[in-house]
C-alpha positions in Angstrom: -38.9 17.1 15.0 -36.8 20.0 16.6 -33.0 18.3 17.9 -31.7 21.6 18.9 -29.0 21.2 21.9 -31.4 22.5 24.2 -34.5 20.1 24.1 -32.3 17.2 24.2 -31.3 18.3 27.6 -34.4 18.8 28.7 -35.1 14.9 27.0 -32.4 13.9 29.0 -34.0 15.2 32.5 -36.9 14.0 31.7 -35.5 10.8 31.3 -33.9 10.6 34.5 -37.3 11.4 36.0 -38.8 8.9 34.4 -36.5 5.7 35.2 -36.4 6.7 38.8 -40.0 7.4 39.1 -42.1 4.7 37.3 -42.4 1.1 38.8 -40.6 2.0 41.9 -41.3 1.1 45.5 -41.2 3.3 48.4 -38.1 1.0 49.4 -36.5 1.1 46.1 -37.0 4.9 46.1 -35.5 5.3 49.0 -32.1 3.1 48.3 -32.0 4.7 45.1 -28.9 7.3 45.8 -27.2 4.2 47.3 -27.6 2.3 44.3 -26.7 5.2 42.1 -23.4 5.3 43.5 -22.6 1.8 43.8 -19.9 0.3 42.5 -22.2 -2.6 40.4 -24.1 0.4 39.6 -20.8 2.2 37.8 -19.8 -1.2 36.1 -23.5 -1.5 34.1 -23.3 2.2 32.8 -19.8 1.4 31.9 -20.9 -2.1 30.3 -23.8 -0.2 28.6 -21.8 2.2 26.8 -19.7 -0.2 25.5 -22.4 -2.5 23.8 -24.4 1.2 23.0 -21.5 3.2 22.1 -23.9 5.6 19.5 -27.1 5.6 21.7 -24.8 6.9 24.8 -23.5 9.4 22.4 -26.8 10.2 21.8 -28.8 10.8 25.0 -25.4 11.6 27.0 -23.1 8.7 29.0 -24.1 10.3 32.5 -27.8 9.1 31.5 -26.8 6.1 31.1 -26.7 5.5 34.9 -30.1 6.0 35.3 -30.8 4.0 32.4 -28.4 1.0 34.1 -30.4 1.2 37.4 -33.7 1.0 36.3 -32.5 -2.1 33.5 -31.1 -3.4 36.8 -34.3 -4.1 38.0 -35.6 -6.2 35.8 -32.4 -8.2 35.1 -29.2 -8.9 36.6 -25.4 -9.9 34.5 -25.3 -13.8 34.1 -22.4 -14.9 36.0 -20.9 -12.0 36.2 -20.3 -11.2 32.7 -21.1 -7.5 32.3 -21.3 -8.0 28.2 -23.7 -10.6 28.4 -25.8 -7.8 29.7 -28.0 -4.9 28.7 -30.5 -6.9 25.9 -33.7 -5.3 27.8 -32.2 -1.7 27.3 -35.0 -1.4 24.8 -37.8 -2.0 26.3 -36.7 0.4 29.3 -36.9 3.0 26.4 -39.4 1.8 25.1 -41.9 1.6 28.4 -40.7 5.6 29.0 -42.7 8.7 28.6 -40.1 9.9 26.0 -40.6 7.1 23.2 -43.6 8.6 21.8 -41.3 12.2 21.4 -38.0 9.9 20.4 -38.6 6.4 19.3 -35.9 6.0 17.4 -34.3 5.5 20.6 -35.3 2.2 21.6 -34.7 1.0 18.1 -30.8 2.2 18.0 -30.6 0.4 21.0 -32.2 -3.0 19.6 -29.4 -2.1 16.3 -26.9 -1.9 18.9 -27.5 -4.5 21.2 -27.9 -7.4 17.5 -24.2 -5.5 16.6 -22.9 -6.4 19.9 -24.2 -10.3 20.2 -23.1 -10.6 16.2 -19.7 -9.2 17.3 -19.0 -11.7 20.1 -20.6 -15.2 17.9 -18.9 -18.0 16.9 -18.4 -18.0 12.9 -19.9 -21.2 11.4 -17.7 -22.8 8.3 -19.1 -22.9 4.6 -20.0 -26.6 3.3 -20.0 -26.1 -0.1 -20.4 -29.3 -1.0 -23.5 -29.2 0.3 -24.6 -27.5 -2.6 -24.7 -30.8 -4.4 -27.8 -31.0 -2.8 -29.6 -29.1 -5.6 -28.9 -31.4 -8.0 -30.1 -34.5 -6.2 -33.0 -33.5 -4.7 -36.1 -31.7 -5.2 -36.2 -28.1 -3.9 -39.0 -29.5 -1.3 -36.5 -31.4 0.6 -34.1 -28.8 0.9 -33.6 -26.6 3.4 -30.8 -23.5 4.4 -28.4 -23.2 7.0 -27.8 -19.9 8.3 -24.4 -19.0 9.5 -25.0 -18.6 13.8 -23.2 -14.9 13.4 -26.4 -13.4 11.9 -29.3 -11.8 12.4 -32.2 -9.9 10.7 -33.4 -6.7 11.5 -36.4 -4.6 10.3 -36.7 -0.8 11.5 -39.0 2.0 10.8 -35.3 4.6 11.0 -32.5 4.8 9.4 -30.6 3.3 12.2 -27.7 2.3 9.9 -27.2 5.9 8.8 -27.5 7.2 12.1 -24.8 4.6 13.5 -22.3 5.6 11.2 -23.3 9.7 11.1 -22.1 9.5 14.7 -18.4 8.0 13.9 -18.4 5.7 16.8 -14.5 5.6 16.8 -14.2 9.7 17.7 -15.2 10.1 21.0 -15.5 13.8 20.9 -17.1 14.0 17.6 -21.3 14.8 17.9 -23.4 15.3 14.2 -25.5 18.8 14.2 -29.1 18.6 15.2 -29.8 19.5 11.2 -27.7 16.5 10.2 -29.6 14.2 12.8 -33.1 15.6 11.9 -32.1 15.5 8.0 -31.5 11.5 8.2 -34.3 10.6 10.6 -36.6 12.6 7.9 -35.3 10.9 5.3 -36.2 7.3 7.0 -38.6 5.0 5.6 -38.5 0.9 6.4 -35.6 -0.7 5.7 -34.3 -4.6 6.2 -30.9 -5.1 7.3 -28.9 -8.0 7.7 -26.0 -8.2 10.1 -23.8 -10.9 10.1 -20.3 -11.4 10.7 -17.1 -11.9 7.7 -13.5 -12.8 8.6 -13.5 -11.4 12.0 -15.3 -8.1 11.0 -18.9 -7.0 12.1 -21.0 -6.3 8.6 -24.8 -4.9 8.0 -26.0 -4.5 4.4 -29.4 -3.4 3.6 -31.6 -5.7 1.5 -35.0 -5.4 -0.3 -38.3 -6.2 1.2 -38.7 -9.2 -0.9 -35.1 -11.1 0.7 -35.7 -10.0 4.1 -39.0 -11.9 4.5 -37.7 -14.8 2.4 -34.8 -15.2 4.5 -36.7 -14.9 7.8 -39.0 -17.4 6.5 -36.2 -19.7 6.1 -34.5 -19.1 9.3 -38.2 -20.2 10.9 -37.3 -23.4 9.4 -39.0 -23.4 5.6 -37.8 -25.5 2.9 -36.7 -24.1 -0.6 -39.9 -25.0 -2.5 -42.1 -23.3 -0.2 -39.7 -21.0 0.0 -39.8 -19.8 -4.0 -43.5 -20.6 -3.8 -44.1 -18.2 -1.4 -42.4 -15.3 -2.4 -42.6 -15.2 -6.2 -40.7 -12.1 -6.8 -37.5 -13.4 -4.6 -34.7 -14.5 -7.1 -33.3 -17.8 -5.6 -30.4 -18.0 -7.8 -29.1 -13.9 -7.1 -29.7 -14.2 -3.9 -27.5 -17.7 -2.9 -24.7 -16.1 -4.8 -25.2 -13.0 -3.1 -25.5 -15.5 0.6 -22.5 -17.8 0.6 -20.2 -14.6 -1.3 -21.1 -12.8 2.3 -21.0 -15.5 4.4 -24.6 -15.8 5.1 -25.7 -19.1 4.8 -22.9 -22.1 5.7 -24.7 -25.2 4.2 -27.4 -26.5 2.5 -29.2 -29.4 4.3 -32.2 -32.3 4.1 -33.1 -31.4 7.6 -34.6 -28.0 9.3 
C-alpha cells in the first residue's frame, strides 16, 4: 500500500464524493451547500475532531465536514451534547467506496471513539474484600466485576501504534508515508484493553488467550466455566494483573 502525499489527496476527494453522493435525495442534495455551511454543521466537524483527534490528522480536518454531514443523517447529538456524538463515524467509513483501499480507517475511528467514552466514565471503586469469595465458595458460583471505565477491543491494525506514531498532542506534527506504511505492514491481530486508572486514559495489549476470557466474563460467565473453557488462560496471573490495573472492582455471587 503506496501513502505517498499525493494519493491521500486524491483519497480525500474521493471521499468527499462519496459522502455527498451515496444515499442522498434529490432534496438533500440540493440543501447540501446550506448544510455545509451551517452553523450545527461547523460544531459536529469541530466535535468530531475532538473525539478523533488522529483520524482527523489522518484524512485532513476540512474532510471532516463532509464526514459530519453525511454522520448527520443518520444521527443527531442527544440533548445537545456535541461529545455524546459521533459513535456511527465508523460505519460512515466503513459503508464508503474507500474502505476496501483504507480500512484501517474505520477501525481508528472505532479505537478512537472506545478512548473517548473510556475518557468521560465514571471510575468504579475496588472491593477487595470481595476476594474472600474465593475461599468460601466454589469457582462455579463466582463471578467478576468489571470496572464500568473499560472496554475490549479486537483489530486487524495496529491502531495503538498508529495512535501514538501520530503524537496527538503536536498539532503540526504528521509521520512520513514510510513510517505509516511500515506500521500498518507490520500489523497482525491484536487485543487491547482500554480502561481507565486514577484519572488517566490507559490501553495495554493482551494475549489472545485473556482477551476472549475476559470477554467471556464480561457476557456474564462464572469462574469455573470460565477456567474450563479456556484451559491455557492463567487465572491467578491474570487477577493480579486485573485489580493491579484497575480492571475488575469486585468479585461477586451474582452476574
Amino acid at each position: 500500500m503506496n501513502l505517498d502525499r499525493q494519493q491521500l489527496n486524491q483519497w480525500q476527494h474521493q471521499l468527499a464524493e462519496v459522502i455527498f453522493q451515496l444515499s442522498r435525495t434529490p432534496l438533500e442534495q440540493e440543501a447540501g451547500l446550506n448544510i455545509y455551511r451551517s452553523n450545527r454543521l461547523m460544531s459536529a466537524a469541530r466535535s468530531l475532531s475532538v473525539s478523533y483527534p488522529v483520524l482527523s490528522k489522518m484524512i485532513g480536518e476540512e474532510m471532516l465536514l463532509p464526514l459530519a454531514a453525511r454522520l448527520l443523517v443518520k444521527e443527531s447529538p442527544n440533548r445537545g451534547d456535541w461529545a455524546e456524538w459521533g459513535r456511527g463515524l465508523a460505519k460512515i467509513l466503513e459503508h464508503s467506496e474507500l474502505h476496501q483501499e483504507l480500512p484501517f480507517l474505520a477501525e481508528m475511528a472505532r479505537f478512537e471513539w472506545q478512548r473517548h467514552c473510556i475518557s468521560r466514565a465514571s471510575v468504579d471503586e475496588i472491593s477487595l474484600t470481595s476476594l474472600d469469595l474465593l475461599n468460601t465458595h466454589s469457582l462455579d458460583e463466582i463471578f467478576l466485576r468489571f470496572n464500568g471505565a473499560l472496554t475490549l477491543l479486537r483489530s486487524d491494525f495496529a491502531v495503538d501504534e498508529l495512535w501514538y506514531l501520530h503524537r496527538v498532542n503536536e498539532a503540526d506534527y504528521m509521520p512520513t508515508s514510510s513510517m505509516i506504511k511500515q506500521t500498518l505492514m507490520a500489523a497482525k491481530p491484536m487485543y487491547l484493553v482500554l480502561y481507565q486508572q486514577q484519572h488517566e486514559l490507559r490501553q495495554e495489549r493482551v494475549s489472545q488467550v485473556d482477551f476472549l476470557a475476559m470477554q467471556t466474563a464480561q457476557a456474564g460467565s462464572n469462574l469455573g466455566l470460565l477456567v474450563e473453557q479456556y484451559a491455557e488462560f492463567d487465572f491467578i496471573h491474570w487477577l493480579s494483573r486485573a485489580l493491579n490495573s484497575g480492571w475488575i472492582t469486585a468479585l461477586s455471587l451474582e452476574p
